[in-house]
C-alpha positions in Angstrom: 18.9 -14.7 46.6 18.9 -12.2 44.1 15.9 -10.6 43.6 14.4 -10.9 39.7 13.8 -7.8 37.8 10.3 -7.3 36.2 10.2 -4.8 33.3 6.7 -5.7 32.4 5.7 -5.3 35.6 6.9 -1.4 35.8 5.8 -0.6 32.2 1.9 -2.1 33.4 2.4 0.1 36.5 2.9 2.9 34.1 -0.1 2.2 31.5 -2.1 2.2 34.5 -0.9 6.0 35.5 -1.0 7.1 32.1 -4.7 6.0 32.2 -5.5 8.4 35.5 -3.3 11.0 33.9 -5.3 14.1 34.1 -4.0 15.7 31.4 -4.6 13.0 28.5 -5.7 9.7 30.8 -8.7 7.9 30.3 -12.1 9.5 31.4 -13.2 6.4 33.0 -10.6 5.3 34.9 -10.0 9.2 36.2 -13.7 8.9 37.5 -12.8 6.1 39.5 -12.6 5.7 43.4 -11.8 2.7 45.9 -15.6 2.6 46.5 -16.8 2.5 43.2 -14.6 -0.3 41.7 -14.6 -2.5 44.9 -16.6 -4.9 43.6 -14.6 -5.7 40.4 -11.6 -7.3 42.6 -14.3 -10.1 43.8 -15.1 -10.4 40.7 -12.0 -11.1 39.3 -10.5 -13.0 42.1 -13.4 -15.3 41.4 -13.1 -15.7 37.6 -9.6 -16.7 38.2 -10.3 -18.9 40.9 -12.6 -20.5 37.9 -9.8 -20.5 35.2 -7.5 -22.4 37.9 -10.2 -24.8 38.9 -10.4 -25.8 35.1 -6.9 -25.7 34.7 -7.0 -23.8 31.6 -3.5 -22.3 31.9 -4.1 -19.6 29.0 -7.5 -18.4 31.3 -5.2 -18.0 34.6 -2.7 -16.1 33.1 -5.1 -13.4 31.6 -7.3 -14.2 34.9 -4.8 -12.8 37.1 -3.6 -10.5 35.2 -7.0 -9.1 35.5 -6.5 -9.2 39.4 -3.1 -7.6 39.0 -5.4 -4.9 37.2 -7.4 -4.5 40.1 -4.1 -4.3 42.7 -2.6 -1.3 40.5 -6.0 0.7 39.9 -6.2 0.6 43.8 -3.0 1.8 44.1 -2.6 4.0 41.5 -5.8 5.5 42.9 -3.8 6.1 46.6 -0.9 7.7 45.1 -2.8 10.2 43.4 -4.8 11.0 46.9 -1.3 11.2 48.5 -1.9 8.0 50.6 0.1 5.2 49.3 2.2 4.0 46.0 2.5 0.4 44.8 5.9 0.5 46.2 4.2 0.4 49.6 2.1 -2.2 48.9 4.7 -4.6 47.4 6.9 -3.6 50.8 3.9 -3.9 52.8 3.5 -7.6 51.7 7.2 -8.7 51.3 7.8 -7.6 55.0 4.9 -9.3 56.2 5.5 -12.8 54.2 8.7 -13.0 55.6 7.6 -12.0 59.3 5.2 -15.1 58.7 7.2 -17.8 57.6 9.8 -17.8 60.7 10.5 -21.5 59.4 11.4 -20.2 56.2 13.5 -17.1 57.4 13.9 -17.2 60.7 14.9 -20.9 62.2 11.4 -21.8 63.5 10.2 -25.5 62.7 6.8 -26.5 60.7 6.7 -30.3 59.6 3.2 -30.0 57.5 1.0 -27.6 55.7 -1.3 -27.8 59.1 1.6 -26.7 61.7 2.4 -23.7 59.0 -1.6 -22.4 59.1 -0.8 -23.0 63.2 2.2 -20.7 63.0 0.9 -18.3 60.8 -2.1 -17.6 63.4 0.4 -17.5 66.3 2.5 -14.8 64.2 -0.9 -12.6 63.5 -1.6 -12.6 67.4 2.4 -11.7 68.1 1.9 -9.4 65.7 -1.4 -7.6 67.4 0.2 -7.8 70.8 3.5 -6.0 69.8 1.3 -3.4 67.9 -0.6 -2.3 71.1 2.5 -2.3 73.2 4.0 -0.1 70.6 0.9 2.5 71.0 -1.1 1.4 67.6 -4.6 2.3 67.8 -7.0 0.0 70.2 -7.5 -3.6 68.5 -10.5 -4.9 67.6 -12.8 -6.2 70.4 -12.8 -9.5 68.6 -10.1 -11.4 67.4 -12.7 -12.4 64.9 -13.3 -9.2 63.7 -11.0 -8.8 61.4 -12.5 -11.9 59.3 -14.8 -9.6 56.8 -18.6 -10.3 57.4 -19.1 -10.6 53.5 -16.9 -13.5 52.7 -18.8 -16.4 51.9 -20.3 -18.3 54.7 -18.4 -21.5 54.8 -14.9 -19.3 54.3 -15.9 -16.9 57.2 -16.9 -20.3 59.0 -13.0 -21.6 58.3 -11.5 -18.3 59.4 -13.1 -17.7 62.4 -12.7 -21.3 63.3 -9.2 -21.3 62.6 -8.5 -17.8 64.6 -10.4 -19.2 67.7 -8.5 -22.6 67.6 -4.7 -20.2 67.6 -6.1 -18.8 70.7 -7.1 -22.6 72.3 -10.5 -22.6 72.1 -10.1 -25.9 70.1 -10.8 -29.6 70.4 -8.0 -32.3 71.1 -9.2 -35.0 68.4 -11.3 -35.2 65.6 -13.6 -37.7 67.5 -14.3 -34.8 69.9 -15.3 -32.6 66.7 -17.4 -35.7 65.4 -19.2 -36.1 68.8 -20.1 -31.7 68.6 -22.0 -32.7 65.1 -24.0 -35.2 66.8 -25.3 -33.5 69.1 -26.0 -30.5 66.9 -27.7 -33.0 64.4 -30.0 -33.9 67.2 -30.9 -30.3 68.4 -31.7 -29.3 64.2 -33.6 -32.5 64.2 -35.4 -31.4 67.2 -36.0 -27.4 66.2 -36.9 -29.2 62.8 -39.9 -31.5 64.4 -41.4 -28.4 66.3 -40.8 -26.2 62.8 -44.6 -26.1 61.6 -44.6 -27.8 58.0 -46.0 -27.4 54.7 -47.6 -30.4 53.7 -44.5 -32.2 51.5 -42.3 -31.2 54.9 -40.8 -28.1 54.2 -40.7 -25.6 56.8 -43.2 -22.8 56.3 -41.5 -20.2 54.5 -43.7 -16.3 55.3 -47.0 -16.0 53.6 -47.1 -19.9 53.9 -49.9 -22.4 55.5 -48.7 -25.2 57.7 -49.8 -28.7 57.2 -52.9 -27.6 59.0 -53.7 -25.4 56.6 -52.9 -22.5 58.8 -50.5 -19.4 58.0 -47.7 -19.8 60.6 -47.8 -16.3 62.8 -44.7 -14.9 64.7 -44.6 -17.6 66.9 -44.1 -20.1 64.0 -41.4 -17.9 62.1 -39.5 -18.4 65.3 -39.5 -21.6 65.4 -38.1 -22.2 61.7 -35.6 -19.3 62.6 -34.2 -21.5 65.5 -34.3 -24.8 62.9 -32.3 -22.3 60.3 -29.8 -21.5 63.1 -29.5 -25.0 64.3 -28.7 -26.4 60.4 -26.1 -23.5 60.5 -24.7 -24.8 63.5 -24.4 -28.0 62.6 -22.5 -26.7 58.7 -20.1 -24.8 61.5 -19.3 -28.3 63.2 -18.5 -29.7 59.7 -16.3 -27.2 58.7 -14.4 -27.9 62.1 -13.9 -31.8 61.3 -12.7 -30.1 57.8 -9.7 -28.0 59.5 -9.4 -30.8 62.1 -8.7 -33.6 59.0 -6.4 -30.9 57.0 -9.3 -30.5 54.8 -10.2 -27.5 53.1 -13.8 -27.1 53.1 -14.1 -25.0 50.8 -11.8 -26.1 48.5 -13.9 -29.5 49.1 -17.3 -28.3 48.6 -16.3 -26.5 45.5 -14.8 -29.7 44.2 -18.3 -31.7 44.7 -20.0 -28.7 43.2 -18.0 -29.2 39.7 -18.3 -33.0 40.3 -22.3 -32.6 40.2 -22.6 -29.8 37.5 -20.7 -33.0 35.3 -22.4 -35.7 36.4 -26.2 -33.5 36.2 -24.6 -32.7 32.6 -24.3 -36.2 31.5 -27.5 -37.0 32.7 -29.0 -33.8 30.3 -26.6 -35.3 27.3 -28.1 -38.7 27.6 -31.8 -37.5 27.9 -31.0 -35.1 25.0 -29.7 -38.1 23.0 -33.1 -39.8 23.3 -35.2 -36.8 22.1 -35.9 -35.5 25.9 -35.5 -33.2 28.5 -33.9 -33.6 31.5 -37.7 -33.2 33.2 -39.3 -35.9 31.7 -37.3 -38.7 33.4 -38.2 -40.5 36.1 -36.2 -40.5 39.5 -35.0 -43.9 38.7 -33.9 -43.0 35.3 -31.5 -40.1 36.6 -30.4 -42.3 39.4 -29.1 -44.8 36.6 -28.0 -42.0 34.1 -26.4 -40.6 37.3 -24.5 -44.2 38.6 -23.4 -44.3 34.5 -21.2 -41.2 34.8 -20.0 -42.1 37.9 -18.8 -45.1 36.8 -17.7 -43.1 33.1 -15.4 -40.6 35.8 -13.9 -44.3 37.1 -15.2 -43.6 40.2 
């Protein structure tokens, strides 16, 4: 295969440098460290992920270019500490996508999306093993712990999941998986009961009474601390049917998110249309507004 050339890639590389050119560059972006622009790659990566939800094709091409701004900053940012160019980064990723598709360049076998996500593990821990044999600093004492803490909950959930099932802590069936959120159902139901309660049955949040009209003490906030950590738990087991099905959960709970944001729309339009706000219908009348945009979405 013959690699493409990319002209506009190596004249953006160059607008970037000519930006953090000292001598005529751009105040702003010569002010700039991997610390204080961190934050802007989330960013991005997120409106992106928000143009290619929507499918607006325009939006993901200036989306990602946006990332793409992000990736050259960094590195533009390296080179001029002396620590890396983008060179390094593209060559840093090329060899590693083809060290983790053995199916694709190296004869191994993968039949389904799953087995690839399998493989791809099993190359990472390889990959760790050689490394310490070969005198690389100490791993982590976790396999886990190179999941960052500040992804989103339910992605951490899916990576750390899908890390400890590579190294066989995993369940033979999904009925197995089914059977774990059960029985953490019960014990939140359970830690729920013995939560003291507001009286509409909300768990007393600090500063609160309890339906006895008493503030809950330290013993109290305990108890809705253990009910927090057993919902948690059970969200954990239902992110494990997820990987166990082949489903992406968060993929999935971003879907239903857009799904409702439509379908609480429609119910706004239709109370708009009739001179009201959302707030003064009744239960029933947004349950009926809500079944006739279900039905509008053919579903």
């Amino acid at each position: 295969m013959t690699p493409a050339e990319h002209p506009a890639f190596d004249h953006f590389v160059a607008t970037v440098a000519a930006l953090r050119d000292p001598e005529g560059g751009c105040p702003w972006n010569l002010a700039q460290t991997h610390g204080s622009i961190g934050d802007y790659l989330i960013e991005e990566a997120y409106e992106a992920l928000d143009a290619i939800q929507a499918g607006d094709t325009r939006h993901i091409r200036e989306e990602l270019g946006d990332v793409l701004l992000q990736v050259v900053l960094h590195s533009q940012i390296a080179a001029d500490q002396g620590e890396f160019t983008i060179d390094d980064v593209c060559r840093t990723i090329d060899e590693k996508m083809i060290r983790r598709h053995p199916h694709v360049f190296a004869g191994a076998q993968a039949a389904n999306a799953n087995e690839v996500s399998d493989l791809w593990e099993q190359v990472k821990l390889a990959e760790k093993a050689a490394a310490q044999e070969g005198g690389a600093p100490a791993a982590p004492a976790s396999l886990l712990d190179d999941v960052p803490t500040h992804f989103p909950a339910l992605l951490q959930a899916q990576k750390i999941s899908r890390k400890a099932a590579a190294a066989g802590f995993e369940w033979d069936t999904v009925d197995e998986v089914w059977a774990k959120v059960a029985e953490e159902r019960a014990e939140l139901e359970e830690a729920y009961a013995a939560a003291p309660k507001t009286p509409d049955g909300r768990m007393v949040q600090p500063g609160e009474a309890d339906d006895g009209g008493d503030a809950a003490g330290a013993g109290g906030r305990a108890l809705v601390d253990a009910a927090c950590m057993e919902f948690g738990d059970l969200l954990f087991a239902l992110v494990n049917v997820g990987r166990k099905m082949g489903i992406d959960a968060e993929a999935a709970l971003r879907a239903s998110n857009g799904k409702f944001r439509r379908r609480f729309a429609a119910i706004e339009r239709a109370a708009a249309e009739e001179g009201r706000s959302v707030e003064d219908l009744s239960l029933e009348q947004m349950e009926a507004l809500w079944r006739r945009a279900k039905e509008d979405e053919g579903l």
